[in-house]
C-alpha positions in Angstrom: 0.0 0.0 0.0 1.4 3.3 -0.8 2.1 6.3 1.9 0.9 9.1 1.9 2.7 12.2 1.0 2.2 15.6 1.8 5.0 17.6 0.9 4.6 21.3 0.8 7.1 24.4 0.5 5.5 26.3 3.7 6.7 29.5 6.0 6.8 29.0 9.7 4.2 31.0 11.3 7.1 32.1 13.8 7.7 35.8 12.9 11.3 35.6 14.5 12.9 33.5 12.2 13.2 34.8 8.8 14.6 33.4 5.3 13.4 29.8 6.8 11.5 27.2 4.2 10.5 24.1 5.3 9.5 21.2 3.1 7.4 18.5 5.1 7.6 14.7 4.2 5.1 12.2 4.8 5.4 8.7 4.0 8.4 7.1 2.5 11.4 9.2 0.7 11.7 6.2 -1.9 11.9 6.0 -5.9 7.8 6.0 -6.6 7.7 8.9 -4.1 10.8 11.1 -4.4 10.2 13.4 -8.2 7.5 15.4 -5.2 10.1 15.8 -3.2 12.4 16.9 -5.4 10.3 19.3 -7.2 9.2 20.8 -3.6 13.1 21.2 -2.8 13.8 22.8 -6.4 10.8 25.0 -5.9 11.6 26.1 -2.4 14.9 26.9 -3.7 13.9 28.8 -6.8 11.5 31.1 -4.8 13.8 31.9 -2.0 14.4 35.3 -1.5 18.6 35.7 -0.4 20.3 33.4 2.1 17.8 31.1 3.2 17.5 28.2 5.2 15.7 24.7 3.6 14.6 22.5 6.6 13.4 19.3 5.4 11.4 18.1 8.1 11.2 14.3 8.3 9.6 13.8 11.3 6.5 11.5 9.3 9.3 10.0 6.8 10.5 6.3 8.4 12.1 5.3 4.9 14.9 7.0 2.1 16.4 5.2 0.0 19.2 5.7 -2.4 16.9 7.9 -5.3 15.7 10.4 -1.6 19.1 10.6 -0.6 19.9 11.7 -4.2 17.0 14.5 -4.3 18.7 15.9 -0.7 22.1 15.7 -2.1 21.1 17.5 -4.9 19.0 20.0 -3.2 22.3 21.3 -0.6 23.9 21.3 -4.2 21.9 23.7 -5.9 21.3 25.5 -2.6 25.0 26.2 -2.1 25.4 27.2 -5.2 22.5 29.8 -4.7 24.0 30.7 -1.3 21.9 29.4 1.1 22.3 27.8 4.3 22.5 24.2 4.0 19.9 21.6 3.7 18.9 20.8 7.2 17.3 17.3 8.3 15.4 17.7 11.0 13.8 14.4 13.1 15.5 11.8 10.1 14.8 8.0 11.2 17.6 6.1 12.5 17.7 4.0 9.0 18.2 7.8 7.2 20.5 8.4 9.9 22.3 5.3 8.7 22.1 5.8 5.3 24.0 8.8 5.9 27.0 7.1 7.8 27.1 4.6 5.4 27.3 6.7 1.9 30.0 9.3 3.8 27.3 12.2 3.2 26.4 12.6 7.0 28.9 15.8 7.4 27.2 17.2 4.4 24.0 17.8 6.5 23.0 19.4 9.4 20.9 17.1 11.6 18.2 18.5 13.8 16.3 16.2 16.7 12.8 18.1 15.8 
């Protein structure tokens, strides 16, 4: 059974932090989910307004495999080259985590608990 997926470009409603965007992911960063991901990261990125910072919260993500890690890799990519902040992860599962360690891409990310 597929997951669902909601993933949105949004704007925290907290009016301190500014040049934040936050794409949420719901369901399983995999290949029959991740060109919604990806397009979400590329249009976060295109829209952005200066420096910015792209949190990609994962907290309702349990799963990435190989194509999701690709779409992240390729998002702090293009995101560096544009000169924003880089991609940040925040609540990744402990298999992401793993991922990570595995592929040598965990110091490419910064890692938030929530």
């Amino acid at each position: 059974m597929p997951a669902e997926h909601d993933v949105r470009p949004s704007r925290p409603a907290d009016e301190g932090i500014t040049g934040r965007n936050v794409v949420r992911v719901v369901g399983e960063l995999g290949l029959d989910h991740v060109r919604a991901v990806d397009e979400a990261l590329l249009a976060v990125l295109a829209d952005a307004d200066g420096p910015t910072e792209i949190v990609v919260d994962l907290s309702n993500s349990s799963f990435c495999d190989s194509s999701g890690l690709n779409a992240l890799l390729r998002a702090r990519e293009l995101g560096l080259r544009a000169g924003h902040t880089l991609v940040v992860l925040a609540a990744p599962s402990h298999q992401l985590l793993r991922l990570l360690h595995l592929t040598g891409s965990a110091d490419l990310f910064l890692v938030r608990s929530a």
